[in-house]
C-alpha positions, 0 to 999 in steps of 0.5 A, a space after each residue: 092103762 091106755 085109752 085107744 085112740 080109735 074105738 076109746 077102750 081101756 088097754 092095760 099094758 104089761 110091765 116091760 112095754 118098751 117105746 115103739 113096741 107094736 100092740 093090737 087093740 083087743 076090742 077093734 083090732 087096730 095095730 097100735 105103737 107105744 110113743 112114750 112109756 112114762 107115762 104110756 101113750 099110744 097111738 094109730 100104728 102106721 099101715 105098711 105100704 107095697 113096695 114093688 121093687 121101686 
């Protein structure tokens, strides 16, 4: 069990996560990616920016 570091509900990861695997938060639908897996840490994904060919 992990806490979400945005609205504080408990999330049960699945045996099998792996490090850097994306997940959403089932309560505030926040994308969250696993830091570490011993023991389980997450934290805020980070938001993809436009790239416009620069």
């Amino acid at each position: 069990m992990v806490e979400c570091p945005v609205c504080g509900v408990a999330l049960e990861l699945k045996e099998g996560t792996e490090k850097g695997e994306l997940l959403q938060c089932s309560d505030c639908g926040i994308e969250l990616e696993v830091t570490a897996v011993d023991p389980f840490t997450i934290k805020e994904a980070p938001q993809e920016e436009e790239d416009w060919g620069e």
